[in-house]
C-alpha positions as semicolon CSV with decimal commas, in nm:
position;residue;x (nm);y (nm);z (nm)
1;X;0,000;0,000;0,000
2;X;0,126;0,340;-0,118
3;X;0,184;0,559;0,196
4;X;0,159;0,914;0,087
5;X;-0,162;0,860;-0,093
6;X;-0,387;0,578;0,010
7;X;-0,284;0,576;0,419
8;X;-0,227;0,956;0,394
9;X;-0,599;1,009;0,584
10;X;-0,904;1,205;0,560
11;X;-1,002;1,486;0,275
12;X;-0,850;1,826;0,345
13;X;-1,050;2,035;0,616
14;X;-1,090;2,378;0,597
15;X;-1,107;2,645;0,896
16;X;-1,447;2,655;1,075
17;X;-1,565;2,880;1,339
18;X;-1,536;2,634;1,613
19;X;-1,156;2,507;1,548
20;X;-1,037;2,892;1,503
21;X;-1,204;2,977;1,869
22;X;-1,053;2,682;2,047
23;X;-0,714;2,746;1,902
24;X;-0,711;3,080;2,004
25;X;-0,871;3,014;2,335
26;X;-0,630;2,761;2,404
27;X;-0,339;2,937;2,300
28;X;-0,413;3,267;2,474
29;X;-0,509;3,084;2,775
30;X;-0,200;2,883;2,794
31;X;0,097;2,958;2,585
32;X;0,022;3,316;2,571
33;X;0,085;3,346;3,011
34;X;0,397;3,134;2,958
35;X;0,578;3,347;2,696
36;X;0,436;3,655;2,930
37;X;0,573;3,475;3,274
38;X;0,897;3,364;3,146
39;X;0,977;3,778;3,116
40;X;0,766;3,947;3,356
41;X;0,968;3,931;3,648
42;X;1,281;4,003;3,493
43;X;1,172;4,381;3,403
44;X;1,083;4,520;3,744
45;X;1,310;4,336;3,915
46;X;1,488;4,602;4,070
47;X;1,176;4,711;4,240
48;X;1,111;4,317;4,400
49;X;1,475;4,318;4,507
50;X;1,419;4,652;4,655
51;X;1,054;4,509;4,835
52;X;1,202;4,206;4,913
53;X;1,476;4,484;5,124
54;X;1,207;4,666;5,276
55;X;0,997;4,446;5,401
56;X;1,259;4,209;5,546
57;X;1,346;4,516;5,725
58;X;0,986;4,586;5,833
59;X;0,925;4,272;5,997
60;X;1,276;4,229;6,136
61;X;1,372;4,579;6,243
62;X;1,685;4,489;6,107
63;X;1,875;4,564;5,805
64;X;1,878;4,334;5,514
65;X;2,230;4,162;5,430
66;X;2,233;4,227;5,070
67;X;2,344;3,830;5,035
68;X;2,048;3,740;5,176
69;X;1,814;3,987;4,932
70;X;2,023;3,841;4,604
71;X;1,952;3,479;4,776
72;X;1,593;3,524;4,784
73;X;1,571;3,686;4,407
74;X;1,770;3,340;4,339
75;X;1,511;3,155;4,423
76;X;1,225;3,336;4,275
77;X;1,397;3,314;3,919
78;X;1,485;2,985;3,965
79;X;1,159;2,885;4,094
80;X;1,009;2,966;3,758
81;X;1,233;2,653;3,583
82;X;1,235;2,468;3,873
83;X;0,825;2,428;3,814
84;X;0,844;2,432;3,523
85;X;1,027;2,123;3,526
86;X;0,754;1,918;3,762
87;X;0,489;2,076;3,530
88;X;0,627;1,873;3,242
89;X;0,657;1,548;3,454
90;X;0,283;1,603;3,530
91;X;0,167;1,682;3,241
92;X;0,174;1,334;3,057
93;X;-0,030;1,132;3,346
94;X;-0,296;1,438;3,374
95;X;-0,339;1,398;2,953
96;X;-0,377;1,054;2,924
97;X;-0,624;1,072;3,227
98;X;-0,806;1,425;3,232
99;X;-0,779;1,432;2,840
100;X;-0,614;1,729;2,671
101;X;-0,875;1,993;2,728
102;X;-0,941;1,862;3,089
103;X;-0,585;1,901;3,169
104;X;-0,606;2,252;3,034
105;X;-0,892;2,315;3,224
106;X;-0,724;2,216;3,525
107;X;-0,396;2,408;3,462
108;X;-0,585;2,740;3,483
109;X;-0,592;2,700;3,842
110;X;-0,274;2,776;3,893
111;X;-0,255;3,085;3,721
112;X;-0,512;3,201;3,932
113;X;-0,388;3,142;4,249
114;X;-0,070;3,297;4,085
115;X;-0,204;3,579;4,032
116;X;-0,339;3,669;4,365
117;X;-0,057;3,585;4,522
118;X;0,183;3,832;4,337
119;X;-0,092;4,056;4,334
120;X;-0,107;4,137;4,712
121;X;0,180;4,043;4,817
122;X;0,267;4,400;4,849
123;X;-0,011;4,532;4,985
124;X;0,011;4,204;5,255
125;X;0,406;4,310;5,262
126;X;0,463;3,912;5,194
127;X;0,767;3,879;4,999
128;X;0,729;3,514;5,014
129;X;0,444;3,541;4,810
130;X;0,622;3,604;4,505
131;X;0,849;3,327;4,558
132;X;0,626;3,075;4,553
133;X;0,386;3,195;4,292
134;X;0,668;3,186;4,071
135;X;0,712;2,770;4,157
136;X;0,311;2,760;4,060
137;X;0,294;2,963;3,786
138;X;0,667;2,783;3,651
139;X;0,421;2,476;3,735
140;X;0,119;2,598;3,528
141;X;0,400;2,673;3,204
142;X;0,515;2,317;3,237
143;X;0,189;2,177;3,184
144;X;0,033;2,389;2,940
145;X;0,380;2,391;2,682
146;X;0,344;2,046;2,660
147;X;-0,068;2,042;2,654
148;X;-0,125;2,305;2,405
149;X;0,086;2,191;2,108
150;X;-0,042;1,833;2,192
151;X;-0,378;1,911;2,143
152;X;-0,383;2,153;1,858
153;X;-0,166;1,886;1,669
154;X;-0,397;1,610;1,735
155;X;-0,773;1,864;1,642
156;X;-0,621;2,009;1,294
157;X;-0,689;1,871;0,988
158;X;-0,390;1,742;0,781
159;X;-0,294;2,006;0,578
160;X;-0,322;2,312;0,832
161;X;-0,195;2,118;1,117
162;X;0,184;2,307;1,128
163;X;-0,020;2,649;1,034
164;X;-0,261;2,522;1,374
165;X;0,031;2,415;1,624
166;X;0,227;2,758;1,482
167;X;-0,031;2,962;1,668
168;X;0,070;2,859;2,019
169;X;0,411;3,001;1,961
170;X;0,249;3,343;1,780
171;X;0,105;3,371;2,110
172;X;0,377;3,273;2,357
173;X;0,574;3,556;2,124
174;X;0,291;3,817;2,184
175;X;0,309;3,692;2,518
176;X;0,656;3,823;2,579
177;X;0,579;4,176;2,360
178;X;0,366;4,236;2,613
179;X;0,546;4,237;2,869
180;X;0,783;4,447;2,735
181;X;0,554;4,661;2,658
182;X;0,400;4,716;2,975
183;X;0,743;4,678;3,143
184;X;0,804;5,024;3,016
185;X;0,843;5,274;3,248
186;X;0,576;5,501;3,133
187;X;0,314;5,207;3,198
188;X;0,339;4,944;3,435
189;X;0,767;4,949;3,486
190;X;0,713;5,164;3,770
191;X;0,750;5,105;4,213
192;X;0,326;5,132;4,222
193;X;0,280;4,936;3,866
194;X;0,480;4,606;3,916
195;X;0,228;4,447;4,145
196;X;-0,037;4,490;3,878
197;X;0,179;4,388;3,621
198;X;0,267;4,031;3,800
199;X;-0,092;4,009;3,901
200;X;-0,265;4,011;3,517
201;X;-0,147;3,634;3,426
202;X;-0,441;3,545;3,623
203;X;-0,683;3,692;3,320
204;X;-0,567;3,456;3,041
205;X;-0,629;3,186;3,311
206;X;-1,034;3,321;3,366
207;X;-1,077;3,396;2,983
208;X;-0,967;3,010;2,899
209;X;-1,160;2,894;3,226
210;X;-1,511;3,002;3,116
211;X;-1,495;2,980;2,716
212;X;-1,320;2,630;2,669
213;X;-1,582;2,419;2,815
214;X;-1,825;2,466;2,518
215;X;-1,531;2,288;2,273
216;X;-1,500;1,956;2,217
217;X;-1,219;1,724;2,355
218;X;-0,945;1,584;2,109
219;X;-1,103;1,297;1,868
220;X;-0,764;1,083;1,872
221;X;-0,787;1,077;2,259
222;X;-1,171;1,002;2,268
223;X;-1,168;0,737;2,066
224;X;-0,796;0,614;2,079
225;X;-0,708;0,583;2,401
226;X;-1,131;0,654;2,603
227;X;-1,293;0,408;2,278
228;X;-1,507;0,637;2,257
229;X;-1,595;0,628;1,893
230;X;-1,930;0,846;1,889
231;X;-1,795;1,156;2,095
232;X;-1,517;1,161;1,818
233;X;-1,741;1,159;1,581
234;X;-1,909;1,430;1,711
235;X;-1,654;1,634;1,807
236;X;-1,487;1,582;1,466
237;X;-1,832;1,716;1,304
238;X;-1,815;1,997;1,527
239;X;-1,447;2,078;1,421
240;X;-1,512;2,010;1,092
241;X;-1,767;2,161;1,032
242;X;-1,978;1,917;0,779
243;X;-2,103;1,544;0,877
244;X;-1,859;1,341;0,682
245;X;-1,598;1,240;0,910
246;X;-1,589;0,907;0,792
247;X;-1,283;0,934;0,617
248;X;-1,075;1,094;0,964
249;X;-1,248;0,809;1,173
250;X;-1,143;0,562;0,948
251;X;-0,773;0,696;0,983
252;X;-0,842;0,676;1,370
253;X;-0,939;0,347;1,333
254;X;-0,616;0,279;1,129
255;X;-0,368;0,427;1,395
256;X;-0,552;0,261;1,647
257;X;-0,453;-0,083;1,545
258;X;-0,090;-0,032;1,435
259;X;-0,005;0,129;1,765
260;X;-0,091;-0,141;1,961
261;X;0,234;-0,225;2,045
262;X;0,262;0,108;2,191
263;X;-0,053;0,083;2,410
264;X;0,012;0,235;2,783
265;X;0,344;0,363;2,666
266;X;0,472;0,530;2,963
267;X;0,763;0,756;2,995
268;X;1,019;0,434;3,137
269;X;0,850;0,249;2,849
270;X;0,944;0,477;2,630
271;X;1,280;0,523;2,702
272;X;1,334;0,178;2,674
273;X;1,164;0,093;2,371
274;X;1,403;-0,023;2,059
275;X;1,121;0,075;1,821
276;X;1,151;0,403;1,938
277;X;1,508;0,444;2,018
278;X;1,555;0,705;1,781
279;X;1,230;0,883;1,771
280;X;1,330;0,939;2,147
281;X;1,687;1,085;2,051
282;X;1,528;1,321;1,767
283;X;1,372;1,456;2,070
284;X;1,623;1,512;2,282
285;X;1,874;1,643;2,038
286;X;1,593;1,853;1,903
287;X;1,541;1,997;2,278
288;X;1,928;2,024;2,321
289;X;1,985;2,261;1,991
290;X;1,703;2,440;2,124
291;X;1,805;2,559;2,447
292;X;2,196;2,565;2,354
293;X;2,132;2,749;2,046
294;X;2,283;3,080;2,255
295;X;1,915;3,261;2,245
296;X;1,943;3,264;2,659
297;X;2,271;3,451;2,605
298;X;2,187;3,682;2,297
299;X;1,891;3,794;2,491
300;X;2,101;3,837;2,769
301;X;2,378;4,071;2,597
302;X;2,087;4,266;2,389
303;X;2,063;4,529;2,611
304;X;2,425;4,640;2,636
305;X;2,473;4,582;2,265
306;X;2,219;4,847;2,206
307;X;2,353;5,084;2,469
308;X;2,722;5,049;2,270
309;X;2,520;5,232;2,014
310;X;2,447;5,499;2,167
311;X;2,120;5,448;2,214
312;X;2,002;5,564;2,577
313;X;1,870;5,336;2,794
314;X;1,481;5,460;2,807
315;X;1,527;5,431;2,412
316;X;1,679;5,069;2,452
317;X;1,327;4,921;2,606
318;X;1,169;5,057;2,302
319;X;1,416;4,934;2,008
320;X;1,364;4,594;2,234
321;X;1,010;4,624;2,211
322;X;1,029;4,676;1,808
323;X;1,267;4,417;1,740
324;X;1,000;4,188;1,949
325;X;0,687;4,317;1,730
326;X;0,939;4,161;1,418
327;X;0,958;3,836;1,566
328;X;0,629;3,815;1,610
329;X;0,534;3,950;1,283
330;X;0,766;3,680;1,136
331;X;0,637;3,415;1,331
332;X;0,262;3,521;1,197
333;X;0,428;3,489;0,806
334;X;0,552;3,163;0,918
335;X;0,149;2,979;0,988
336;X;0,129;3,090;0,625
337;X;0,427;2,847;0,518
338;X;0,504;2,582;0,754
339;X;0,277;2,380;0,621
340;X;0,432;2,457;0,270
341;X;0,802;2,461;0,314
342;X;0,822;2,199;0,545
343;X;0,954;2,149;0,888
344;X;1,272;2,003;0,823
345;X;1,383;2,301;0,583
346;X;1,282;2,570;0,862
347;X;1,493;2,372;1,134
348;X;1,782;2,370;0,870
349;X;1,768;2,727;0,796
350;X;1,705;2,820;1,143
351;X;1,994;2,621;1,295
352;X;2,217;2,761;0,998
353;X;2,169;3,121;1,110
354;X;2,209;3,057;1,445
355;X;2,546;2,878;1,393
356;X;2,647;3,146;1,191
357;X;2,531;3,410;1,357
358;X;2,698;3,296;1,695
359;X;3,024;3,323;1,502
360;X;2,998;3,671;1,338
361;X;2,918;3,807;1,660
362;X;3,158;3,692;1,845
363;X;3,404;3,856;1,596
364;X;3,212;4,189;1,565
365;X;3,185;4,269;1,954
366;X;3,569;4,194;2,004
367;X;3,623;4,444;1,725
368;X;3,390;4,712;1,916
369;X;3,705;4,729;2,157
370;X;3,901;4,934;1,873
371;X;3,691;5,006;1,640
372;X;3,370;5,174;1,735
373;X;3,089;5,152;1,447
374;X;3,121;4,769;1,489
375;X;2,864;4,782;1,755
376;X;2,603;4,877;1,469
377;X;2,736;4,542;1,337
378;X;2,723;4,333;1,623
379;X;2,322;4,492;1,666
380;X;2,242;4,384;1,296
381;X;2,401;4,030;1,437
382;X;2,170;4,006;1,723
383;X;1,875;4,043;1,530
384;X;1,984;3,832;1,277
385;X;2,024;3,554;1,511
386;X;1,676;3,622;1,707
387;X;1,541;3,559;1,325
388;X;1,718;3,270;1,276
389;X;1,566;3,159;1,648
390;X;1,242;3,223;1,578
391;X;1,217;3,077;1,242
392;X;1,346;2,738;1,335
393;X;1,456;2,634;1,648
394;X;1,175;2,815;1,839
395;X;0,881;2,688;1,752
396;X;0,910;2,378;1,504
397;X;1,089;2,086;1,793
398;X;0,721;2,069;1,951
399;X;0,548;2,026;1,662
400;X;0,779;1,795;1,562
401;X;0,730;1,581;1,877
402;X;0,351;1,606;1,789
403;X;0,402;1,451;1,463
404;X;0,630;1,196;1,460
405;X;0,484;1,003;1,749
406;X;0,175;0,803;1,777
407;X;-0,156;0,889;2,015
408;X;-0,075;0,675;2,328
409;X;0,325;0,730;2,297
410;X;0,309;1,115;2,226
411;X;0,230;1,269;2,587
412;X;0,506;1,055;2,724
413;X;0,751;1,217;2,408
414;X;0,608;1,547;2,538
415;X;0,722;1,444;2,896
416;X;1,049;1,358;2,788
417;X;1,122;1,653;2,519
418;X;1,002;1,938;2,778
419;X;1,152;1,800;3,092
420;X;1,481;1,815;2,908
421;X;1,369;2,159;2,815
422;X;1,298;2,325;3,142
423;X;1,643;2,107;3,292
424;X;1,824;2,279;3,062
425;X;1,621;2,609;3,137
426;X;1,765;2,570;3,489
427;X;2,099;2,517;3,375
428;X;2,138;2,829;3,179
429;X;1,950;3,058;3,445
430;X;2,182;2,911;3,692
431;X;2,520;2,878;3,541
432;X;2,550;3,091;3,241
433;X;2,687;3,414;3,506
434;X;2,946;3,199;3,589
435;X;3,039;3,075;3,205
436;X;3,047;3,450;3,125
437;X;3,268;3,546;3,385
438;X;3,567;3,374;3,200
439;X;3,444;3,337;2,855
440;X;3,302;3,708;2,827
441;X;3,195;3,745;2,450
442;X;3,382;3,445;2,365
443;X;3,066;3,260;2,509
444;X;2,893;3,243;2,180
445;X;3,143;3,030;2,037
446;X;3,023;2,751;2,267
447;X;2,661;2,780;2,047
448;X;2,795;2,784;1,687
449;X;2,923;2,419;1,760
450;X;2,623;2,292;1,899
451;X;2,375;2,471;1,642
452;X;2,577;2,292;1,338
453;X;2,606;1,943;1,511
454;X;2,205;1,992;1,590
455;X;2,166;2,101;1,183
456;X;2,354;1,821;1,090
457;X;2,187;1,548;1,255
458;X;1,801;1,710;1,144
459;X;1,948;1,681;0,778
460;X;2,057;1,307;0,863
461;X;1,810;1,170;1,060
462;X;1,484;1,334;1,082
463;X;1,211;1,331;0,795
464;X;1,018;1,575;0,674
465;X;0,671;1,547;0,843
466;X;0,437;1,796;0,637
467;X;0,110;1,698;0,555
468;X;0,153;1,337;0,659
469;X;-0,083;1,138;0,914
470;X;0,061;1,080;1,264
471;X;0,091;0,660;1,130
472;X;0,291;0,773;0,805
473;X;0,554;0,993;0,998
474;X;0,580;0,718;1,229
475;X;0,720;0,482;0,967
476;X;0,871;0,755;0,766
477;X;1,058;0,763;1,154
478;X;1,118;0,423;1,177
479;X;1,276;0,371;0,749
480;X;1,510;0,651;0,890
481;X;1,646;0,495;1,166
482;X;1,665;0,154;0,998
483;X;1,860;0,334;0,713
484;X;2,105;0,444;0,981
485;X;2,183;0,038;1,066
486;X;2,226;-0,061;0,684
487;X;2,490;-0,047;0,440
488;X;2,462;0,189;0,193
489;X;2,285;-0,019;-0,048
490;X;2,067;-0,109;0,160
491;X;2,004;0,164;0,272
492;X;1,903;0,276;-0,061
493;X;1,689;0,034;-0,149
494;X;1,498;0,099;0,182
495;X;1,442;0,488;0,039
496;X;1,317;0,398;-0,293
497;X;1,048;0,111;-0,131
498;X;0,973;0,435;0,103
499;X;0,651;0,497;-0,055
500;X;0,569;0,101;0,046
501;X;0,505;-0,040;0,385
């Protein structure tokens, strides 16, 4: 049987009403507080170090050993990771038991209780407040950057299914925009504003609490992994908008039975499953390039690359907050084409830029110590790496995980792929200080290496996944890693009978 044609699935869906409102409902809900929470706390930060001082010194009558203030903002930035971590360990029993949308539902909880708790810890004077909101709220991101791609993936129709998953990083990126922009110090950026500013991820979390009930659960889980074949036919006809869903149900029905070896795939399972050795790996390495790409350190020397401009540092929040609106502009162009360039080519280029990028900049700002209009260079640099980023590396490894694993296997991938992203999330909030201590701007060159060894392996060993089912990427997956045991003839002959299974 020819896979890209006959086993390729249902006809071609279309947008309707009701799969446009749950994306965006589940994105803004979700994805949109986590892009806004992983900033927020870094802009008025002097003003929660200097609360943190006061009230210490309020309830103590003592002064505050400045050790002990920096100790404390530790742990509230590291708390944010730290959760974010046992969010992703959570999040694959809560799916395969709550369901997708359940789990979201769930989730919102935490944002909530977030919320209040940054909210008033001023007005309480509770520093400790913030501290541990940041350990729920790092909780609630956890959960929902594993959730959200997962379900989006599994309610799209074929063709618009990268164009679908795409939005939850459009609104992770408007996520952090917004922050900046009320981070400025004309808005919210101020020693009355911050508390308000903390306080508003709990609105996402009431929006998504109220409106998501009315949408129907993923089909694939319903009647995958609940046999539940009639509520995924309805919800189906919902998404769909049209009663023929016979052709999407009969692709259910056709995953169903050839993942059966897969059945209650757990994460230990998983990890230990030959069959999915190097599905597993893809993950990982796909993870790795992500996080070691040198976007944690770009974004970290932005600022002062903009200040060796020139530029004054009122003016600096707002070329950040234009260079952001250009992300997420380019992130909106990319719904339009992921679906029709392909994954694989976006990771490529993305990973290319990034490699280079890391070198050229590392060469520009150690000419800025003698020669001064290099700092317009090293600027043009930064912004071409934070396109490279965003194009690639940014938001295509989870919808990558989506596709190339099957319906009871692929919360347990999520588990793995974003519990090896918030790890390394700790690692570079905690460590990276000390890296650039000794390597100073030389601390790009550690990326370039890793961005090219990531690039290479994509172009070896992952397929492209566009408009494929979840089965056909699967053994598209499993033809890639069995050319990787062959001899080159072999290996040949396995491409060209690629079409066969």
């Amino acid at each position: 049987m020819e896979i890209d044609q006959t086993d390729s699935g249902s006809k071609k869906g279309h947008l309707t009403r009701p799969l446009v409102l749950v994306t965006l409902i589940s994105a803004f809900g979700s994805t949109f507080q986590y892009g806004y929470n992983f900033w927020v706390i870094s802009y008025p930060s002097q003003f929660i170090q200097g609360f943190y001082n006061e009230t210490y010194r309020e309830w103590n009558r003592i002064n505050t050993d400045r050790k002990l203030v920096l100790f404390v903002w530790g742990l509230t930035t590291s708390f944010f990771p730290t959760g974010g971590l046992i969010g992703a360990l959570l999040s694959g029993p809560l799916v395969d038991k709550c369901g997708r949308k359940g789990t979201l539902l769930l989730n919102n909880i935490l944002p909530i209780i977030s919320g209040v708790l940054m909210g008033c810890s001023k007005a309480l004077q509770v520093y400790e407040f913030i501290t541990f909101a940041r350990l729920v709220i790092g909780i609630s991101a956890g959960i929902s950057s594993s959730v959200v791609p997962m379900y989006l993936a599994e309610l799209a129709p074929l063709h618009l299914r990268g164009a679908i998953t795409m939005l939850s990083h459009l609104f992770f990126a408007i996520g952090v925009l917004l922050v900046q922009i009320f981070g400025l110090h004309k808005i919210l950026g101020t020693h009355e504003g911050w508390p308000i500013m903390l306080s508003l991820t709990a609105i996402p979390a009431v929006f998504q609490l109220l409106l998501l009930p009315s949408f129907p659960e993923s089909p694939r889980y319903l009647l995958i992994q609940r046999r539940d074949e009639e509520k995924a036919r309805q919800a189906l006809k919902k998404l769909r908008g049209q009663d023929d869903v016979h052709d999407e149900i009969e692709e259910l029905h056709q995953e169903d039975v050839a993942e059966k070896a897969e059945k209650q795939m757990n994460v230990c399972k998983l990890l230990h499953s030959q069959e999915l050795r190097w599905a597993v790996i893809s993950v990982v390495v796909l993870i790795l390039g992500q996080q070691f790409s040198g976007a944690y350190v770009v974004y970290f020397y932005m600022k002062n690359i903009y200040l060796t401009t020139g530029i004054n540092e009122e003016n600096v929040s707002y070329m950040t907050v234009a260079v952001t609106m250009v992300l997420v502009l380019v992130t909106s162009m990319l719904i339009y084409v992921v679906d029709f360039w392909g994954r694989k080519f976006l990771l490529l280029s993305g990973f290319a830029i990034c490699s280079i990028s890391c070198l050229f900049l590392t060469m520009s700002l150690e000419l800025q110590r003698t020669i001064s209009w290099m700092s317009y260079i090293s600027t043009a640099f930064v912004i071409i790496f934070l396109l490279g980023y965003t194009i690639g590396p940014a938001p295509i490894p989870s919808l990558v995980i989506a596709e190339i694993f099957l319906q009871s296997s692929r919360s347990s991938a999520f588990v793995v792929g974003q519990s090896v992203h918030w790890f390394c999330s700790f690692l570079m909030e905690m460590g990276f200080l000390h890296i650039q201590i000794y390597l100073w701007t030389y601390t790009f060159l550690i990326f370039s290496p890793i961005c090219l060894a990531t690039l290479i392996y994509i172009f070896k060993v992952i397929p492209e996944t566009k408009n494929n089912t979840f089965l056909v990427n699967r053994r598209l997956v499993a033809i890639h890693a069995n050319s990787l045991n062959m001899d080159p003839g072999q290996a040949n002959e396995q491409k060209l009978r690629g079409h066969f299974v």
